[in-house]
C-alpha positions as CSV (number, residue, x, y, z in Angstrom):
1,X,127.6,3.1,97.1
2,X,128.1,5.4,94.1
3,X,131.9,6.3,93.3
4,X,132.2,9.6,92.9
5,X,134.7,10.4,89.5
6,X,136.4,13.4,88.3
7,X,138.4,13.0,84.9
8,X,141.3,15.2,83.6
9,X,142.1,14.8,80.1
10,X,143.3,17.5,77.4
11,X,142.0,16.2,74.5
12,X,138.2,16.6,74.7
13,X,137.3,13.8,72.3
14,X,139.3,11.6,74.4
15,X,138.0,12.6,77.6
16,X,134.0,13.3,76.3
17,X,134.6,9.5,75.1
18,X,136.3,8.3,78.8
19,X,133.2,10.3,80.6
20,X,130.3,8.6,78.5
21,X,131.7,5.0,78.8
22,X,132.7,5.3,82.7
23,X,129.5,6.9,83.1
24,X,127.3,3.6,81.9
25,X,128.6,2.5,85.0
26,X,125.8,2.2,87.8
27,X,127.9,2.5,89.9
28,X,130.1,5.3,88.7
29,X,129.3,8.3,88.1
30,X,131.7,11.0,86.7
31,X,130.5,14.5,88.7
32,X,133.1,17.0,87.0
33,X,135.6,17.2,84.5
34,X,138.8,19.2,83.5
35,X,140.9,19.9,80.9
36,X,143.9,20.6,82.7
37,X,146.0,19.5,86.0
38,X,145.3,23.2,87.4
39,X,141.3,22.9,86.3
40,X,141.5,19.6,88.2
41,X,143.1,21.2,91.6
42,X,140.8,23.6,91.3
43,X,137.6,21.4,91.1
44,X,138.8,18.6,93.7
45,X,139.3,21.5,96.4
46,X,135.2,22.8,95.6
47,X,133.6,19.3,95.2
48,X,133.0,15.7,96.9
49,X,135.1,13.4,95.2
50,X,135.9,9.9,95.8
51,X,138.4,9.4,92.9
52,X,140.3,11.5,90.2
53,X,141.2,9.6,86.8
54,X,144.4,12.0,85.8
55,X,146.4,12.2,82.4
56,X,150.1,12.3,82.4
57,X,150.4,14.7,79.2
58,X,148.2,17.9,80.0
59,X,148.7,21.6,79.3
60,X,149.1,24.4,82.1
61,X,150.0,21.7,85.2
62,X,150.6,18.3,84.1
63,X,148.9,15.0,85.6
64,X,152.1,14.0,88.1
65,X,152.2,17.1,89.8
66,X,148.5,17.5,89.8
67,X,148.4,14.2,91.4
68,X,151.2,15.0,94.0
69,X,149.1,18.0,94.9
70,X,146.0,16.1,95.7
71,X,147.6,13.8,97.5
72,X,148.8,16.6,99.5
73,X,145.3,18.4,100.0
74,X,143.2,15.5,100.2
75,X,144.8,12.0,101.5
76,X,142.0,10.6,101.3
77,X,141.3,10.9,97.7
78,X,142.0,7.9,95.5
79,X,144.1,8.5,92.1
80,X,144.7,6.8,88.6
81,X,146.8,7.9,86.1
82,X,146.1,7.4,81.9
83,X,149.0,8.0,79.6
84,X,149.3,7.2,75.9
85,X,153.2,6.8,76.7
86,X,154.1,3.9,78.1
87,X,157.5,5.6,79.1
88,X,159.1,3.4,82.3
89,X,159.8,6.4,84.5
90,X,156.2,7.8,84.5
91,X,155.2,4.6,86.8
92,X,157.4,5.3,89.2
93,X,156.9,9.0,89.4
94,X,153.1,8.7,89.5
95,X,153.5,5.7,92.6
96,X,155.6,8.3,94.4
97,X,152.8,11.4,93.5
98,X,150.5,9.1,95.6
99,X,148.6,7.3,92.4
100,X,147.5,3.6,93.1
101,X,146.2,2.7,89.6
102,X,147.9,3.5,86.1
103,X,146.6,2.5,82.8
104,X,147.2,3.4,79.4
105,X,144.6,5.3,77.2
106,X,144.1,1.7,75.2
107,X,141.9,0.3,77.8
108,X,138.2,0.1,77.6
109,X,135.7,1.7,79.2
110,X,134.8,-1.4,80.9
111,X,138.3,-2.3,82.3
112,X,138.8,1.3,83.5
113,X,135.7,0.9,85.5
114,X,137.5,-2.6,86.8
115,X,140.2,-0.4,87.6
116,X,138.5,2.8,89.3
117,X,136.7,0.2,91.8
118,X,139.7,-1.8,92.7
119,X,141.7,1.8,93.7
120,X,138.8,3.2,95.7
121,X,138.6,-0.1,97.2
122,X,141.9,0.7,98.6
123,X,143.6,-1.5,95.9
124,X,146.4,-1.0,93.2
125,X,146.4,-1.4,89.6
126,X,149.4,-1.1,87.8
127,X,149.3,-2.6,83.7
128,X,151.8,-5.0,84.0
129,X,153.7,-4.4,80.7
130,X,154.4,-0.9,82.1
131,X,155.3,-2.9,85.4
132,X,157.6,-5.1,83.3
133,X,159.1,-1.8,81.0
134,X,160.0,0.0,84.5
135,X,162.0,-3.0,85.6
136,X,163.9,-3.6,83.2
137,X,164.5,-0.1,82.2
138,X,166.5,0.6,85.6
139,X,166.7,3.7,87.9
140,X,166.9,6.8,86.6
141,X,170.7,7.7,86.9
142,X,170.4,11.8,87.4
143,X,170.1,14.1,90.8
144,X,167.3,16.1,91.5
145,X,169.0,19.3,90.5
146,X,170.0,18.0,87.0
147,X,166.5,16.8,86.2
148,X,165.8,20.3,87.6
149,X,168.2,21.7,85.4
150,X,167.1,19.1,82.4
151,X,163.8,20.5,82.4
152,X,164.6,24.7,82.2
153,X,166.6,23.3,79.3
154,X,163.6,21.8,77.5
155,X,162.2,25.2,77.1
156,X,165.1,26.2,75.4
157,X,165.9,28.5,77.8
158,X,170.5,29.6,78.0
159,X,172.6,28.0,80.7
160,X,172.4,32.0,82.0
161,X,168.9,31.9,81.9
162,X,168.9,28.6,83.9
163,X,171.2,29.9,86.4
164,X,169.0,33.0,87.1
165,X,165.8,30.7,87.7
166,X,167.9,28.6,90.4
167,X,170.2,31.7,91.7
168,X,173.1,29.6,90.7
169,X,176.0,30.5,89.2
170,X,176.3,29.7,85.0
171,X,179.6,27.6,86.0
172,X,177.5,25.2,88.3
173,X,174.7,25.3,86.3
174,X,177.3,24.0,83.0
175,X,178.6,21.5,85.4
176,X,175.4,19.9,86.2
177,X,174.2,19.7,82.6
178,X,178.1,18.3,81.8
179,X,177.3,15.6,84.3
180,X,173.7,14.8,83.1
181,X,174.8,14.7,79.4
182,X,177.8,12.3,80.6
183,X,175.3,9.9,82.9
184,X,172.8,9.7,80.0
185,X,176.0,8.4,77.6
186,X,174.8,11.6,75.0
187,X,176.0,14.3,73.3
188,X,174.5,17.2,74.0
189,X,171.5,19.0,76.4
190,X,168.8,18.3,73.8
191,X,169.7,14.8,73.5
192,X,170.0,15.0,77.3
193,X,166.7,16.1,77.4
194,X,165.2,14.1,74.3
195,X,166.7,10.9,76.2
196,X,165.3,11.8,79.8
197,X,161.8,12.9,78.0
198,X,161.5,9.6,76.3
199,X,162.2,7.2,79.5
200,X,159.6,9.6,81.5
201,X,162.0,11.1,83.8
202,X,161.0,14.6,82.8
């Protein structure tokens, strides 16, 4: 039985490279591609697939909420996330989006094939120095709102302009990112969000 592949990834030399070397595979065979989490939604809702190899890192609508959004529309569809960022958080976040395998863009083409038929098989691969990075780096300490709140901030947008996206008031809105900052033991919101960015919270 042929596995039927689609693979997301930005960078086209990366991903041209990904769909040659997965597609030696005789048992594999990659039927579409995309450059972007949205392209990717798009072609999974048009075309039979048995498996979608997602990157964290894309432009327009990024692999964790592409992933959460497949999982959504089709349940039956398996997923794998690539990053180039072995940041602790991203595991977690792409387990909860409904991915079962997650590698880093390191691996060969041989070893993500190992990987894409152990997840369609209904298994889980997780690299296990990412395994070992998540559990030693802890939970991530912030609420929902003030990751919410985190990431309108790493657009540079005001604490007014923040409180107009989330119809809050600029006082709540200050308090939240007074709490974040104090949580994450920095200074100020960029280092807020610098901090949160680089343990794959955001």
């Amino acid at each position: 039985m042929t596995i039927r592949v689609l693979i997301a990834e930005d960078q086209e030399l990366i991903r041209t490279a990904l769909v040659t070397l997965v597609g030696l595979e005789p048992d594999i065979d990659v039927v579409a591609q995309a450059e972007d989490g949205a392209e990717a939604v798009a072609i999974a809702a048009g075309t039979e697939l048995d498996l979608v190899v997602l990157d964290i890192d894309m432009p327009v609508l990024d692999g964790l909420s592409a992933a959460e959004q497949l999982a959504a529309g089709h349940p039956g569809l398996a997923l794998v996330m690539l990053t180039s960022h072995g940041r602790p958080g991203y595991l977690k976040r792409a387990v909860q989006a409904g991915a079962r395998g997650f590698v880093t863009k390191n691996v060969s083409g041989t070893e993500l094939a190992k990987v894409i038929r152990e997840v369609h098989a209904g298994g889980r691969y997780l690299d296990p120095d990412l395994v070992a990075d998540a559990m030693f780096a802890g939970e991530c300490p912030l609420a929902a709102r003030e990751l919410e709140i985190l990431r309108l901030a790493e657009d540079g947008r005001p604490l007014s302009g923040i409180a107009k996206t989330l119809s809050l008031q600029e006082g709540t809105v200050r308090n939240y990112m007074s709490a974040a900052i104090t949580k994450l033991g920095v200074d100020n919101r960029m280092s807020a969000v610098r901090h949160a960015r680089n343990m794959g919270w955001l």
